[in-house]
Every structure is written in structure tokens, then in C-alpha cells.
mmCIF file of the C-alpha atoms, coordinates in Angstrom:
data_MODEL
# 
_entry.id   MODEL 
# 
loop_
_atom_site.group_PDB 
_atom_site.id 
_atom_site.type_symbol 
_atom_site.label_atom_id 
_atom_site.label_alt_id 
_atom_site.label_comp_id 
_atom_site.label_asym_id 
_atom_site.label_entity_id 
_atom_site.label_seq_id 
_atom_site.pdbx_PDB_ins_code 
_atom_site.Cartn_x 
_atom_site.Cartn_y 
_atom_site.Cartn_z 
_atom_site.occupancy 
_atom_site.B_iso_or_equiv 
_atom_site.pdbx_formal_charge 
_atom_site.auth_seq_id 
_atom_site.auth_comp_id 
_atom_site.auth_asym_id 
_atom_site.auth_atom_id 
_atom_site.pdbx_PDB_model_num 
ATOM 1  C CA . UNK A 1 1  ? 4.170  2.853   7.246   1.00 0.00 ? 1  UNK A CA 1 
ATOM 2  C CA . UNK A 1 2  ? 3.398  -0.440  5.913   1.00 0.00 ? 2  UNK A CA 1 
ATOM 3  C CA . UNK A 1 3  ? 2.611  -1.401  2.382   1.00 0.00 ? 3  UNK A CA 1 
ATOM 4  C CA . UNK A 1 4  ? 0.382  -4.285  1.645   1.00 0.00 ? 4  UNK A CA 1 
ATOM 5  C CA . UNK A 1 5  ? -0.600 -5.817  -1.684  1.00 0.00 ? 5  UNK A CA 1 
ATOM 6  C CA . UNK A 1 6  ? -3.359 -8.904  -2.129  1.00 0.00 ? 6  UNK A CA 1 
ATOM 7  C CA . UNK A 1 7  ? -4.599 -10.078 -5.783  1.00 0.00 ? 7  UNK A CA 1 
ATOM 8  C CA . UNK A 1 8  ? -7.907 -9.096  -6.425  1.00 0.00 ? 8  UNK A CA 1 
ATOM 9  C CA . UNK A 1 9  ? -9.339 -12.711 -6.157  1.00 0.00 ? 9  UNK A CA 1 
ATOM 10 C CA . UNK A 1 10 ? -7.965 -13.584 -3.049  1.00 0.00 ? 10 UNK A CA 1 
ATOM 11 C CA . UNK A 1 11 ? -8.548 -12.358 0.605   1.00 0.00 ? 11 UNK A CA 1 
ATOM 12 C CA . UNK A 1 12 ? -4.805 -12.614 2.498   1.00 0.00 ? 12 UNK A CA 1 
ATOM 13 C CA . UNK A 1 13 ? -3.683 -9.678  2.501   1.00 0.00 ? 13 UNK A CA 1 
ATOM 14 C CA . UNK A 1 14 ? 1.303  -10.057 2.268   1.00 0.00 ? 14 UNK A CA 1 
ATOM 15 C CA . UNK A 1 15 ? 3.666  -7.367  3.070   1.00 0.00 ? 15 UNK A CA 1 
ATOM 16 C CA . UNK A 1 16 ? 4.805  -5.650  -0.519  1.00 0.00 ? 16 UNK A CA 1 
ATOM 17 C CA . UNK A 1 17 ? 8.114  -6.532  -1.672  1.00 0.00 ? 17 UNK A CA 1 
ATOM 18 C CA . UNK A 1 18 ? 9.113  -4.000  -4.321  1.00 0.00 ? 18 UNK A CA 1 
ATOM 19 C CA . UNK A 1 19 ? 7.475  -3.553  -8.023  1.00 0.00 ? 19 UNK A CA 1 
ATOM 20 C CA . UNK A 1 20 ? 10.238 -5.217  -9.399  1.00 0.00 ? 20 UNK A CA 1 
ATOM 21 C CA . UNK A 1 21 ? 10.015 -8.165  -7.548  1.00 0.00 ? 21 UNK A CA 1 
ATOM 22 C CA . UNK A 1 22 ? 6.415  -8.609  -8.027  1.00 0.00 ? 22 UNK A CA 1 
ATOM 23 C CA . UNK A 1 23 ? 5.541  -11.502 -9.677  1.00 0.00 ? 23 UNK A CA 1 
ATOM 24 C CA . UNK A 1 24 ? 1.861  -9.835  -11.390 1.00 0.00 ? 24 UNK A CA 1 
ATOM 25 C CA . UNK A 1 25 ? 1.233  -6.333  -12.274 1.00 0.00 ? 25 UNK A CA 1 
ATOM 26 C CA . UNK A 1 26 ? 0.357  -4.209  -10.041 1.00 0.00 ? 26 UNK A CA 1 
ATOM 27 C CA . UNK A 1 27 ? -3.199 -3.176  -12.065 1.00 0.00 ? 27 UNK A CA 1 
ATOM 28 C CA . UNK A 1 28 ? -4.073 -6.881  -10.707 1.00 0.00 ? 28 UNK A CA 1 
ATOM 29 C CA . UNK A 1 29 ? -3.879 -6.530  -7.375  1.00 0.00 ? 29 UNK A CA 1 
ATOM 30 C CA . UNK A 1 30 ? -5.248 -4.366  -4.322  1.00 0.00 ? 30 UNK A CA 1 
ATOM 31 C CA . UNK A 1 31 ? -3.031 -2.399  -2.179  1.00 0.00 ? 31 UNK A CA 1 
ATOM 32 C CA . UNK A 1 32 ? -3.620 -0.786  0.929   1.00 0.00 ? 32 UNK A CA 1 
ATOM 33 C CA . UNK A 1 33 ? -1.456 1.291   3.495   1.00 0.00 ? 33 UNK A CA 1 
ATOM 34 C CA . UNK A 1 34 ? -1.007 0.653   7.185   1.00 0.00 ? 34 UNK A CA 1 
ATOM 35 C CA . UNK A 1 35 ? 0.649  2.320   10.187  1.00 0.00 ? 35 UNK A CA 1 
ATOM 36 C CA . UNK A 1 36 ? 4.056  1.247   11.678  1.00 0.00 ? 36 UNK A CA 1 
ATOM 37 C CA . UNK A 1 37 ? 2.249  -1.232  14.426  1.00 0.00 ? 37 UNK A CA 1 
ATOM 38 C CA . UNK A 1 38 ? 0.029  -2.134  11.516  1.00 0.00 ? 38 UNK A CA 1 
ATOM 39 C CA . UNK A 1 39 ? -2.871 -1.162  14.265  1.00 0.00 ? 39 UNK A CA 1 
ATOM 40 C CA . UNK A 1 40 ? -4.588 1.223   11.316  1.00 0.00 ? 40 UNK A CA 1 
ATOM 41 C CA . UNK A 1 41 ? -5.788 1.296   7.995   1.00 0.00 ? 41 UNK A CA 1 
ATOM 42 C CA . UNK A 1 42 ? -4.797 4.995   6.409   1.00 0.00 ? 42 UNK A CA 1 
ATOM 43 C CA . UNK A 1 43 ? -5.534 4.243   2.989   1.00 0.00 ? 43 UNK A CA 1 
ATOM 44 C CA . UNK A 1 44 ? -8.062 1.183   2.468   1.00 0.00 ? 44 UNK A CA 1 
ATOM 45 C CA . UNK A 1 45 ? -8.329 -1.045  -0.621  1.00 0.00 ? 45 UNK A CA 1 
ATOM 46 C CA . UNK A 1 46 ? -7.123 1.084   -3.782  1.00 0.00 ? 46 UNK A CA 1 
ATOM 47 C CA . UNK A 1 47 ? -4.916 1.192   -6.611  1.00 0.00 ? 47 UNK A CA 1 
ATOM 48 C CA . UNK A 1 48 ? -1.309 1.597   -6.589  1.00 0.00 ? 48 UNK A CA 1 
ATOM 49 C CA . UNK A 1 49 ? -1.232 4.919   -7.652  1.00 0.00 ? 49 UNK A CA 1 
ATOM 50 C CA . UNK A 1 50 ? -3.835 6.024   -5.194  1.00 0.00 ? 50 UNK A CA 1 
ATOM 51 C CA . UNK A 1 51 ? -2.290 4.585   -2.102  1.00 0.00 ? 51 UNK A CA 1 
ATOM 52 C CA . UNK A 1 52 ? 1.041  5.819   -3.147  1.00 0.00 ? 52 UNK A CA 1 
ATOM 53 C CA . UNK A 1 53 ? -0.307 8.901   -3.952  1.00 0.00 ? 53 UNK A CA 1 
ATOM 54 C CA . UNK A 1 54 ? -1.720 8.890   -0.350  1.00 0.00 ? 54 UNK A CA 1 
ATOM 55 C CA . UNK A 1 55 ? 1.775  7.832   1.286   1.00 0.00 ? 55 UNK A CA 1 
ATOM 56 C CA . UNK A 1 56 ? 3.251  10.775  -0.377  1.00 0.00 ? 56 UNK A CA 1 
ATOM 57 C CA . UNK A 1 57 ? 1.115  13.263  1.141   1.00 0.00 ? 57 UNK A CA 1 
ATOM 58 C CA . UNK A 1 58 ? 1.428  11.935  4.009   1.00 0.00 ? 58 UNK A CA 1 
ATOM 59 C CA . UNK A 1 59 ? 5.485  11.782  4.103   1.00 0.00 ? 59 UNK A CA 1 
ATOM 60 C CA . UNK A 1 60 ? 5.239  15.033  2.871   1.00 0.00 ? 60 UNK A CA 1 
ATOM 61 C CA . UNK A 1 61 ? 3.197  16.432  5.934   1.00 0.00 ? 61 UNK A CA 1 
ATOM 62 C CA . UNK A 1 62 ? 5.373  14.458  8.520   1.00 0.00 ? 62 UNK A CA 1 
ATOM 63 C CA . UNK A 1 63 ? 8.753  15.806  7.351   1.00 0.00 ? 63 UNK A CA 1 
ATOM 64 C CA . UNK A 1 64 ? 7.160  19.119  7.112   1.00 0.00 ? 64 UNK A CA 1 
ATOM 65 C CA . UNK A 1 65 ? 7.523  20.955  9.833   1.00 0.00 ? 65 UNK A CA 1 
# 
């Protein structure tokens, strides 16, 4: 999965680099969550602790059975 962050005032949307090496805080930007061929949305604009929330759940079902 693929984990993309944009601030809220613009409308590219750059690959996430880590929360360390962020340059803002992550309450101003949107983040959103993609597939591997980055063909699908699975989690649309949202917070960070929504989409990783969402990416959790999802890992969670993958590795589960």
C-alpha cells in the first residue's frame, strides 16, 4: 500500500516520507491510502489517524489467515 500526504491548501497529492521527516505537522495536511499499483483509492482524503487506522485493519485482515 501506498501512503500519500498533500497540505490542505494545495491539490498535488507526494508519496509520504516518514513523520519524522515531515517538514509540517501532520494535523495540516490530508492523507490518503492507495493500493500497490496506486490504481485505487482505499481510504480517501482523511486524517492521519484515520487512514492509519484504516491501513491497520487492513494489514491485520491480510496477514490473517
Amino acid at each position: 500500500m501506498v501512503l500519500q500526504y498533500k497540505l490542505k491548501t494545495e491539490s498535488k497529492w507526494k508519496k509520504y516520507p516518514g513523520k519524522n521527516k515531515l517538514k509540517f505537522s501532520v494535523s495540516k495536511c490530508d492523507f490518503r491510502l492507495l493500493n500497490e499499483a496506486q490504481t485505487k483509492v482505499l481510504v480517501p482524503n482523511g486524517s492521519y489517524a484515520r487512514v492509519m487506522k484504516r491501513f491497520r485493519q487492513i494489514e491485520f485482515f491480510k496477514h490473517r489467515g
